[in-house]
C-alpha positions as CSV (number, residue, x, y, z in Angstrom):
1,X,0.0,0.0,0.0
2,X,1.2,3.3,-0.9
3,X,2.7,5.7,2.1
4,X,1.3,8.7,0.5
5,X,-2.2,7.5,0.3
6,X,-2.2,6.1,3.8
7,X,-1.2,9.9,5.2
8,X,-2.9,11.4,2.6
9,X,-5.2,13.4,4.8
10,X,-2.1,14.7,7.3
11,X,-0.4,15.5,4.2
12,X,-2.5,18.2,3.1
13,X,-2.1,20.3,6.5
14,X,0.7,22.9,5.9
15,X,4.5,22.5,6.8
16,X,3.5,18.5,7.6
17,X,6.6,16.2,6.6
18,X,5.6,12.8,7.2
19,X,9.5,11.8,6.3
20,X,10.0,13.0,9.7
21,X,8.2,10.8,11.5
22,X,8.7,7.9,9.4
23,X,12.2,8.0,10.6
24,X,11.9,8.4,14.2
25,X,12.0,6.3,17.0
26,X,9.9,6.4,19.8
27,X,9.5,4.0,22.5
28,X,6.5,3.3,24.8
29,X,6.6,1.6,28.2
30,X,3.5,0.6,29.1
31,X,0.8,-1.4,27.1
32,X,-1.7,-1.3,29.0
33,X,-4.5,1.0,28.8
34,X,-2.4,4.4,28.1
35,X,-0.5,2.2,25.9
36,X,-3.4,0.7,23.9
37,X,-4.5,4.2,22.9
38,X,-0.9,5.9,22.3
39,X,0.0,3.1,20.0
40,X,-3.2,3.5,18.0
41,X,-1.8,7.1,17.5
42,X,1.6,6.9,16.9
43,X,0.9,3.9,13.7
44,X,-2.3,6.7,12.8
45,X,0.5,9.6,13.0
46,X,3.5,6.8,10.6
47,X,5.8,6.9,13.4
48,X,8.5,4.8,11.6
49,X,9.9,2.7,14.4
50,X,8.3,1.8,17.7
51,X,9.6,-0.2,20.4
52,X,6.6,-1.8,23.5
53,X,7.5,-2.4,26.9
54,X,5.4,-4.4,29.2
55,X,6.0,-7.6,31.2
56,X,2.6,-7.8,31.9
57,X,-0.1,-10.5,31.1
58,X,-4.0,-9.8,29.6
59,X,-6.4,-10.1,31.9
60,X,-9.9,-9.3,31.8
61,X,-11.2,-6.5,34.0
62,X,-8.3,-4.9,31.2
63,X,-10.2,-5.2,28.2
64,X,-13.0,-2.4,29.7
65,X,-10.5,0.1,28.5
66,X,-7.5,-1.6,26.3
67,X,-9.2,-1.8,23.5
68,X,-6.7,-3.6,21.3
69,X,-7.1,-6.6,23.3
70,X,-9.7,-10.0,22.9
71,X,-10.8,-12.1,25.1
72,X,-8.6,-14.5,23.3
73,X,-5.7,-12.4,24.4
74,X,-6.1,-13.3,27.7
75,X,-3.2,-14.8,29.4
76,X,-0.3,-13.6,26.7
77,X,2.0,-10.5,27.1
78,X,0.6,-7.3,26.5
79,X,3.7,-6.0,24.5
80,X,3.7,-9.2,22.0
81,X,-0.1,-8.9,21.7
82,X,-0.5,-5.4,21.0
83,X,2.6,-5.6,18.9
84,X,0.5,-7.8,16.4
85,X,-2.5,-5.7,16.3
86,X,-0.5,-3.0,15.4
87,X,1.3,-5.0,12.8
88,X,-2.2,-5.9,11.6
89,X,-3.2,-2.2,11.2
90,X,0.2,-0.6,9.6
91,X,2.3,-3.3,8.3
92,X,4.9,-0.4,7.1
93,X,6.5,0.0,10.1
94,X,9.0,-1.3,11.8
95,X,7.0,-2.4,15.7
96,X,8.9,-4.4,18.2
97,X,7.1,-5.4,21.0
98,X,9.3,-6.7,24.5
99,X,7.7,-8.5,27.8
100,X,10.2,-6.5,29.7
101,X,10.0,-4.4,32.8
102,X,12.5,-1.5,32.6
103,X,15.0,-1.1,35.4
104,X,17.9,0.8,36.3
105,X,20.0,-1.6,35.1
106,X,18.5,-2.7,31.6
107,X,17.4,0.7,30.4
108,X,20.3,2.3,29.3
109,X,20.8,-0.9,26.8
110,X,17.0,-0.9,25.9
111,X,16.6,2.5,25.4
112,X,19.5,4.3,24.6
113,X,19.2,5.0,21.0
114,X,15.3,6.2,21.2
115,X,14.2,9.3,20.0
116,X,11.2,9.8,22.6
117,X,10.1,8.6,25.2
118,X,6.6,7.7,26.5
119,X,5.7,7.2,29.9
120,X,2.6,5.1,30.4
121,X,3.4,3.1,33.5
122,X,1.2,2.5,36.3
123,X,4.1,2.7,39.0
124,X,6.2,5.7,40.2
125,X,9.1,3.0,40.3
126,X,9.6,2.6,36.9
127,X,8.3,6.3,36.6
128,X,11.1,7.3,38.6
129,X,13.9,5.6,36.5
130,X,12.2,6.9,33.0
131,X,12.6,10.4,34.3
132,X,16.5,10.2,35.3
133,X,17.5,7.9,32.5
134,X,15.6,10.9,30.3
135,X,17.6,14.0,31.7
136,X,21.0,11.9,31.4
137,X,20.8,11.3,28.1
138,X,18.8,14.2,27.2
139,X,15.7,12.4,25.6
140,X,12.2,13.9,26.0
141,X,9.9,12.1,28.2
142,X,5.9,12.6,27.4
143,X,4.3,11.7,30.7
144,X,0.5,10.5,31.1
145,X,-1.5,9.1,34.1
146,X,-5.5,8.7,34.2
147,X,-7.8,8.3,37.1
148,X,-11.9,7.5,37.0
149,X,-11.9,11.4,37.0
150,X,-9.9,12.5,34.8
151,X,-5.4,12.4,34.3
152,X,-2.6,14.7,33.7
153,X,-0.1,15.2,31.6
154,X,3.4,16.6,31.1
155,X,6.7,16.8,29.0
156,X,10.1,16.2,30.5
157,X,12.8,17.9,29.1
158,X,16.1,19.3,30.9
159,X,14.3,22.5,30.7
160,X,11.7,21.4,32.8
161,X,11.6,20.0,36.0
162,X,11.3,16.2,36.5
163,X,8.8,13.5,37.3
164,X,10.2,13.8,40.6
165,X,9.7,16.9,41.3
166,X,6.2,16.6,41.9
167,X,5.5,12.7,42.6
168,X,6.0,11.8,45.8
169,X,8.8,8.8,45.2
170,X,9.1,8.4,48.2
171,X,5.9,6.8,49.9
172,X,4.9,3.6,50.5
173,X,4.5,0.9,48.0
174,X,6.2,3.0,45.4
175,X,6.9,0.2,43.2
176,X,3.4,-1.3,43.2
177,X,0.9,-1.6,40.0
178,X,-2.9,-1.0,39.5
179,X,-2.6,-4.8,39.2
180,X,-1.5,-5.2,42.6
181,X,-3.3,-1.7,44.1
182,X,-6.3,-1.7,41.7
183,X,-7.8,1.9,41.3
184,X,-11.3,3.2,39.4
185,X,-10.4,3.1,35.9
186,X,-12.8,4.1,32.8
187,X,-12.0,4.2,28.8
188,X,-13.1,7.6,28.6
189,X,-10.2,9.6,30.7
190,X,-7.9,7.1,29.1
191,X,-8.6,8.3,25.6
192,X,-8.4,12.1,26.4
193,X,-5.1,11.7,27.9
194,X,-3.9,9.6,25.2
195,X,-4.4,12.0,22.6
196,X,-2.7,14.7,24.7
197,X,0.1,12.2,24.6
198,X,0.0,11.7,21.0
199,X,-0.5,15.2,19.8
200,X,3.0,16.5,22.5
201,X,4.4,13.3,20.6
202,X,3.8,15.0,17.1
203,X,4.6,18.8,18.2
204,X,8.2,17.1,19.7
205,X,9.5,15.6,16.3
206,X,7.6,17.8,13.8
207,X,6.3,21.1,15.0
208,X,4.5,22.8,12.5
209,X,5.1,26.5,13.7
210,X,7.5,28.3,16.2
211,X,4.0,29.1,18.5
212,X,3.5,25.0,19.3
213,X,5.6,24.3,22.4
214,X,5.1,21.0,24.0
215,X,2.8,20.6,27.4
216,X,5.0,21.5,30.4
217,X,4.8,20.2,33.7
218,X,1.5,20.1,34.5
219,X,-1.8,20.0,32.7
220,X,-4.7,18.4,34.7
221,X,-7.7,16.9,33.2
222,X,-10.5,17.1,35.6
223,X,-14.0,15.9,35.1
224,X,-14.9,17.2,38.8
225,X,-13.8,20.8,37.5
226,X,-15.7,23.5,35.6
227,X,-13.2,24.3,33.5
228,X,-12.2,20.4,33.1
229,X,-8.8,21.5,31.7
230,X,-6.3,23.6,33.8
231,X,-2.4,24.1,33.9
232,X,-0.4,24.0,37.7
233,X,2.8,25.7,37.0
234,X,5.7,23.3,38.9
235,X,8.9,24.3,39.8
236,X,12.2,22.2,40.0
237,X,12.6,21.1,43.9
238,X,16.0,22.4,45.0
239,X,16.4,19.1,47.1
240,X,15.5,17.1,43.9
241,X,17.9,14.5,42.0
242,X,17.4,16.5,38.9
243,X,19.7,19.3,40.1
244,X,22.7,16.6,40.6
245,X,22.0,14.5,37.6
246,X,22.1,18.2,35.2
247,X,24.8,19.0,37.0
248,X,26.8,15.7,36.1
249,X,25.6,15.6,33.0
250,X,27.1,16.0,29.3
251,X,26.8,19.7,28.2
252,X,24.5,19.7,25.0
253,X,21.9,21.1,23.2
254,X,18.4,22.1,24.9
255,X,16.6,18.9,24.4
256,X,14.5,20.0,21.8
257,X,16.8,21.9,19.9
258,X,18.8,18.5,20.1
259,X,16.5,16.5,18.4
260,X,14.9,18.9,15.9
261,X,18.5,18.8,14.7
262,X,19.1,15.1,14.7
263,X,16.1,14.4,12.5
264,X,16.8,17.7,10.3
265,X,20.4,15.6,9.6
266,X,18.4,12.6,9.4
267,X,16.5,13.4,6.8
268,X,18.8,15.1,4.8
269,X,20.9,11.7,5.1
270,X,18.0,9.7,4.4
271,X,17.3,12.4,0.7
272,X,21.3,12.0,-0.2
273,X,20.6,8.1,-0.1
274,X,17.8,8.1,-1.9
275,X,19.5,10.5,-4.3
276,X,22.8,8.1,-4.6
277,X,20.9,5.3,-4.9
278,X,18.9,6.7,-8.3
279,X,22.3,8.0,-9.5
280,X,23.5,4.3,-9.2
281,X,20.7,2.5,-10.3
282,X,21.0,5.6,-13.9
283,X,24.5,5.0,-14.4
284,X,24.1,0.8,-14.0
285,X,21.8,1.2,-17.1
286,X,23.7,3.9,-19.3
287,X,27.0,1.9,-19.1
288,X,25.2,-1.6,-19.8
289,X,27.0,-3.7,-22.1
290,X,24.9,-4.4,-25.3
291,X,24.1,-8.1,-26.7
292,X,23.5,-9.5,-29.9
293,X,20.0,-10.4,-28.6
294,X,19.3,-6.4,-27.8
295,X,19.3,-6.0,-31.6
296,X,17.6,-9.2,-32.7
């Protein structure tokens, strides 16, 4: 099937490159009901290459609100599965989809040539390492979380402060899931937040004008709220890890200043191939020898 007709209709909206997001990377830990929903959007937006991490099974009182999931899923990896749906959907891209839980240990092999990064865990744990492991290597982190009433929503650049800055790491059961601590959970909250995921994901590696800036720590969604929709401006804790790990870490680029200019090299890499390759392929057939048969 043809790329152009697939993102036909993003195509026509002005300054859209769909090149540019056909050769980024993003990778999304989590597959469970943020994850469900994100995925959707990044295959819908022709994100080029996307990497799944989740280590956890199917199970039923999931399917309410993952919506890429059967009841014949049940019992199987949520990466693997929604890997295949995706697959299913947008066979031109490159999906990987690993049953693995990121740690401090495995993530800077898992992770470490990503593009983006989306945070749709259900733990502050794992939360908690996705935010350092972000500022170290200077990698955006879009951040989601949904309640029954609503969810919020942030980006994570060194800019900005950090998850950490305004979770509280340090209580009690930190590391626990919904799985082990179930809260109230609908589809709808899911789905709002999702988008807002989606759309930061889109204004990160192809902004369309210099007046779209991503979300910045934080935007609530909040169905108990008249105005449903409201922005708490958070500031980087002076006792926070963030300070230490910026202060450690390699001097580069604002994050993303960084990355608009690794794709902007990208795709000019990607045109000079594609321009070397023709060349080749023009050349091979002036300077083919000539048969007997080519005249018979």
């Amino acid at each position: 099937m043809s790329q152009s007709l697939r993102y036909d209709r993003q195509n026509q909206i002005k300054k859209w490159e769909q090149k540019r997001l056909l050769i980024s990377k993003v990778s999304v830990i989590g597959a469970g009901a943020l994850g469900n929903y994100v995925c959707a959007g990044l295959i819908g937006l022709g994100i080029g290459n996307i990497e799944i991490y989740d280590f956890d099974e199917i199970e039923i009182h999931n399917l309410n609100r993952q919506s890429m999931f059967t009841e014949e899923d049940i019992g199987f990896n949520k990466a693997e599965i929604l890997t295949k749906r995706l697959q299913e959907r947008n066979s031109e891209i490159n999906i990987q989809g690993y049953s693995e839980k990121i740690t401090e240990k495995n993530i800077a092999t898992l992770l470490n040539d990503t593009d983006l990064i989306i945070d749709a865990v259900d733990n502050i744990e794992t939360r908690a390492v996705l935010s350092r492991f972000s500022l170290i290597k200077n990698i955006p982190l879009v951040h989601g979380a949904t309640s029954a009433d609503g969810g919020q929503i942030a980006v994570i650049t060194r800019e900005t402060p950090c998850l950490e800055c305004f979770m509280n790491t340090n209580r009690k059961n930190s590391s626990q899931s919904c799985t082990d601590n179930p809260n109230p959970s609908v589809v709808y909250t899911t789905q709002v937040i999702s988008g807002l995921m989606v759309e930061n994901t889109r204004i990160i590696l192809l902004p369309l004008n210099k007046l779209e800036k991503p979300t910045p720590p934080l935007l609530y969604y909040d169905l108990l709220s008249p105005n449903r929709f409201y922005h708490v401006n958070i500031q980087r804790k002076k006792d926070c890890i963030c300070n230490e790990i910026l202060k450690n870490a390699k001097l580069e680029k604002p994050t993303l200043e960084k990355i608009k200019v690794d794709l902007d090299n990208r795709v000019i890499n990607t045109v000079e191939k594609i321009d070397t390759n023709k060349n080749n392929i023009s050349n091979k057939k002036r300077t083919r020898k000539f048969t007997l048969s080519d005249f018979i």
